[in-house]
C-alpha positions as CSV (number, residue, x, y, z in Angstrom):
1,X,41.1,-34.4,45.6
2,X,37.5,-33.8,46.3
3,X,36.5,-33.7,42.2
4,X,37.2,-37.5,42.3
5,X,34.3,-38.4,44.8
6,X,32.2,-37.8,42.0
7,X,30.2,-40.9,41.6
8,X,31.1,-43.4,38.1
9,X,28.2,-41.7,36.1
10,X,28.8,-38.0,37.0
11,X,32.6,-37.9,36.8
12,X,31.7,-39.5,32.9
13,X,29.6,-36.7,32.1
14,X,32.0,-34.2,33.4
15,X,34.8,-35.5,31.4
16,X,32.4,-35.4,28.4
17,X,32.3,-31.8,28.8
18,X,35.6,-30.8,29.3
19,X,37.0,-32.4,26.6
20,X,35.5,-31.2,23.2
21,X,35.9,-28.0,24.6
22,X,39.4,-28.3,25.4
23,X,39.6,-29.8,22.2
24,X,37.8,-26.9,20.1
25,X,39.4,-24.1,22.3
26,X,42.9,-25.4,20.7
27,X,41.5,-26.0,16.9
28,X,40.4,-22.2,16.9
29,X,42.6,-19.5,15.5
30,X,44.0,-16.6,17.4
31,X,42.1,-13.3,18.6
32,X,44.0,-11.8,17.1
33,X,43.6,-13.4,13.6
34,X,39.5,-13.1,14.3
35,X,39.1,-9.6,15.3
36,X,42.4,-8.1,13.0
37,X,40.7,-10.5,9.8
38,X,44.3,-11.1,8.9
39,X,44.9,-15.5,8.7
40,X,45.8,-16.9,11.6
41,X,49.1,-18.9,10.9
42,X,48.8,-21.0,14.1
43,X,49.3,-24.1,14.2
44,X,51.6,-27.7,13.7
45,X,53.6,-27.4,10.2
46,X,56.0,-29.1,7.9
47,X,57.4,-28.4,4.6
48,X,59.4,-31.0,2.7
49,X,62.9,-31.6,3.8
50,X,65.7,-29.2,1.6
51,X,69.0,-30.2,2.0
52,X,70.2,-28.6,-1.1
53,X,69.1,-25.7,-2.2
54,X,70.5,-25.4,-5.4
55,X,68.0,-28.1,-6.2
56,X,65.3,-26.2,-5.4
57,X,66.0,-22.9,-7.3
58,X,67.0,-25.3,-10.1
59,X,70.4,-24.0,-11.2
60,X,73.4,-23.3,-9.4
61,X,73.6,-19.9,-6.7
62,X,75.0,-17.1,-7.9
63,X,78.3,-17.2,-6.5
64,X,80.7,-14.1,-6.0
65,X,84.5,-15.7,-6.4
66,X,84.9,-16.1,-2.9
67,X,81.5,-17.8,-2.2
68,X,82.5,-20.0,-5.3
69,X,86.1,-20.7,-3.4
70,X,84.5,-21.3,-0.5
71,X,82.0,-24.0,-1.7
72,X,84.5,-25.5,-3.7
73,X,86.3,-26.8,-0.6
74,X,83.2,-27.3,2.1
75,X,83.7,-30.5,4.0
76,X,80.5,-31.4,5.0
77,X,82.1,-33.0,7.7
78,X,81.9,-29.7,9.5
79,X,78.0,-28.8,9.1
80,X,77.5,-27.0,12.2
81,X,74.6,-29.4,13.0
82,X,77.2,-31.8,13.7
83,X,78.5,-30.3,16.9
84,X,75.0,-29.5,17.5
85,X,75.2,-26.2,16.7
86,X,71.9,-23.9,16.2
87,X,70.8,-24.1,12.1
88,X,69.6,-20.3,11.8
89,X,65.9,-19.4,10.8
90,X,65.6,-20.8,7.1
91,X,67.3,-24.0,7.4
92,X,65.1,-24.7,10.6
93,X,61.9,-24.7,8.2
94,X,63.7,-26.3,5.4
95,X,64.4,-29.0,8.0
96,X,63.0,-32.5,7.9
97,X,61.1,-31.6,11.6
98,X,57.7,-29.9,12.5
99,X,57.8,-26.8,13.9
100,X,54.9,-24.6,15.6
101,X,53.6,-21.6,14.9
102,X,51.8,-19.0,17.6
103,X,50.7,-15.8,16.9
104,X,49.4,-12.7,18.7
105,X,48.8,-9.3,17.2
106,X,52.5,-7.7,18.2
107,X,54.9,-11.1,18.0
108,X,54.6,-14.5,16.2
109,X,56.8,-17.0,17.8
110,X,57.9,-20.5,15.5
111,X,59.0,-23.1,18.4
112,X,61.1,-25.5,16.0
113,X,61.0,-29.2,17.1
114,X,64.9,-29.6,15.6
115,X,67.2,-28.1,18.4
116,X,64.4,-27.4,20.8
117,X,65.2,-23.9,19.8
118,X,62.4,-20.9,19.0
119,X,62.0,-17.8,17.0
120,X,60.7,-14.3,17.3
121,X,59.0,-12.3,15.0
122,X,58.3,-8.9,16.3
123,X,55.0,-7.5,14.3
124,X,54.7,-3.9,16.6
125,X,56.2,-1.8,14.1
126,X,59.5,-1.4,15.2
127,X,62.8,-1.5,13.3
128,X,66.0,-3.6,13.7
129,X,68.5,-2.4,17.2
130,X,71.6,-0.4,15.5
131,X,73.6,-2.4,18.3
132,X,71.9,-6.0,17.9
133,X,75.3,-8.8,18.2
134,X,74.9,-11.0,15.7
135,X,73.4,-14.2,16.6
136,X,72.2,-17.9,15.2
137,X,68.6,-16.4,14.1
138,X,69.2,-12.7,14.2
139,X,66.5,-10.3,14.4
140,X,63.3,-10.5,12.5
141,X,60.4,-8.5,12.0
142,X,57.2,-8.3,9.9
143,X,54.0,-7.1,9.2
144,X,50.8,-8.2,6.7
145,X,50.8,-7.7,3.0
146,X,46.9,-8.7,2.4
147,X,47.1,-12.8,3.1
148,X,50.6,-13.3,3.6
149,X,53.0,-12.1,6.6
150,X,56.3,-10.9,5.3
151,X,59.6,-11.1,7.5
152,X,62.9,-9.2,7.0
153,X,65.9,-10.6,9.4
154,X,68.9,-9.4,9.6
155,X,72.2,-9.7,12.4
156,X,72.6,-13.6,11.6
157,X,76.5,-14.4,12.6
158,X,78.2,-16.1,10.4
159,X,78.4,-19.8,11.9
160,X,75.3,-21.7,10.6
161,X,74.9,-22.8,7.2
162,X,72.1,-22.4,4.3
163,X,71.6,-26.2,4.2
164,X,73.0,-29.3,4.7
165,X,74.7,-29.3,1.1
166,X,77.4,-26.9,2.9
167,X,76.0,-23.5,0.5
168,X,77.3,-20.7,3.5
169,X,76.6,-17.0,4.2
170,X,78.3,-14.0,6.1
171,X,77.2,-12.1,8.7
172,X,75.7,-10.1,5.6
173,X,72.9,-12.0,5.2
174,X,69.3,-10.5,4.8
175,X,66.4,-12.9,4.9
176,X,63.3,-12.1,3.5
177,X,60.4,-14.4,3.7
178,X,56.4,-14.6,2.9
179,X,54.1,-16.9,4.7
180,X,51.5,-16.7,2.4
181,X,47.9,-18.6,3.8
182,X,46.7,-20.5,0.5
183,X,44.2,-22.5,2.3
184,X,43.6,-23.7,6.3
185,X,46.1,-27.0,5.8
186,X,48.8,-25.0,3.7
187,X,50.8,-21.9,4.0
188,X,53.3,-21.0,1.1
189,X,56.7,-20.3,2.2
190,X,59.4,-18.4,0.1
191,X,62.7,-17.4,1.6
192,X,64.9,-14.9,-0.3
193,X,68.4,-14.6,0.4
194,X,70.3,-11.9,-0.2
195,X,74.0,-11.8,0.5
196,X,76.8,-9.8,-1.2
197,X,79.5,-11.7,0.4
198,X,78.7,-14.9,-0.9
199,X,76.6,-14.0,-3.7
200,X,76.1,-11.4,-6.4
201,X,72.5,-11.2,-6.3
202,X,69.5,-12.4,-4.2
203,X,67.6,-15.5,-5.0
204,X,65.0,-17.2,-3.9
205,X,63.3,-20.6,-3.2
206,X,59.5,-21.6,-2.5
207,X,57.5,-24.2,-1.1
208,X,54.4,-25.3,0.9
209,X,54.0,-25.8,4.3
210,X,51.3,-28.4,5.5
211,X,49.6,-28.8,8.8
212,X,50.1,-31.4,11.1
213,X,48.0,-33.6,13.2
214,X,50.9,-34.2,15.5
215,X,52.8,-32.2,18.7
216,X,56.6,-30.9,18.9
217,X,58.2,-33.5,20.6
218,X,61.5,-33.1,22.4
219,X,65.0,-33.2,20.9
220,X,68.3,-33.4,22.3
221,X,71.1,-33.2,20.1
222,X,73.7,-34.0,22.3
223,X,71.8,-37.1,23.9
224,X,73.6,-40.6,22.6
225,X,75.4,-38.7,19.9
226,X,77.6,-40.3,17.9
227,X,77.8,-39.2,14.6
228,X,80.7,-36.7,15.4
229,X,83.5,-39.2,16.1
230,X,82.1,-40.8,12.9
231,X,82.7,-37.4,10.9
232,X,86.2,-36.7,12.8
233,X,87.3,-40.5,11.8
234,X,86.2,-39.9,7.9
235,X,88.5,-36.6,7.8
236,X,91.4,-38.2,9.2
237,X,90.9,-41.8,6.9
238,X,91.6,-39.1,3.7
């Protein structure tokens, strides 16, 4: 308590000092980025909110049969996100939330506002566990291709969805994505999905990721919730 007997004029300067510092220590990029010359991907971002993915690629997915069947008779009643269920690493950035970014020269780690949840990104050359149980964002890891970091996941379970459309994968599914640094405000983000399961052939989607003057703010899924008795209602009225 001591700092605060300060008189008026000196505890002013002292906060005049701290500040822009504080300030400029947080608008810098990584060490990492600096001394490694690879872009620093740090930082507050949004891309725009993808709820269908056939809509982006622009034609329908390449269905196998079952992946066809299986569509054919989604109820979107039973999105996972409804029963506040984890999303899985794609939908998470295709999600109408900002999500952070922070990097180091062995891991980058995306904290998603939507779920409160996170993601890892190992970069330290090693490969995917043989014995890894499938989970909601499975295993990922990367490493620089000139300007853009490339990420190759695999061990998703089977229980999330690829977007709120009700388009689905298996525990087959292999991510691939590029976070490509086009300028200091934008990153460019393709995703391709690869699943033999569901689909006969990989296919991709694209788009760019903006920075945000804002902060990840809290979320609670299960707080207040009431959209699930309205979904459960719906089914039965049918």
């Amino acid at each position: 308590m001591t700092s605060f007997t300060l008189s008026k004029g000196r505890t002013g300067l002292l906060l005049c000092v701290l500040a822009p510092a504080s300030l400029w220590a947080q608008s810098q990029p990584s060490s990492t980025a600096i001394e490694g010359k690879i872009p620093s991907l740090e930082g507050i971002w949004q891309g725009p909110y993808i709820p269908d993915t056939k809509r982006a690629l622009g034609h329908d997915l390449p269905f196998t049969a079952y992946g066809k069947e299986q569509f054919k008779n989604v109820d979107t009643a039973n999105d996972p996100t409804s029963y506040c269920l984890p999303v899985g690493p794609a939908r998470a950035i295709q999600a109408p939330f900002p999500f952070q970014i922070v990097q180091s020269a062995t891991v980058v780690t995306i904290l998603f506002e939507y779920q409160r949840t996170f993601r890892i990104i190992y970069l330290d050359g090693r490969e995917h566990p043989k014995d890894w149980d499938p989970d909601w964002y499975g295993h990922s890891v990367g490493h620089w291709e000139g300007d853009a970091l490339v990420v190759d996941t695999v061990n998703l379970n089977d229980r999330s969805w690829v977007d709120t459309a009700g388009h689905q994968h298996s525990d087959k599914l292999h991510l691939t994505e590029r976070f490509q640094k086009i300028d200091k405000d934008t990153i460019k983000w393709t995703v391709t999905f690869e699943d033999p399961v569901y689909y006969t052939e990989p296919w991709s989607i694209s788009t760019n990721l903006k920075r945000q003057n804002t902060s990840i703010m809290s979320y609670a899924c299960e707080e207040n919730e009431k959209d699930r008795g309205h979904l459960d209602a719906a089914r039965k009225s049918k």
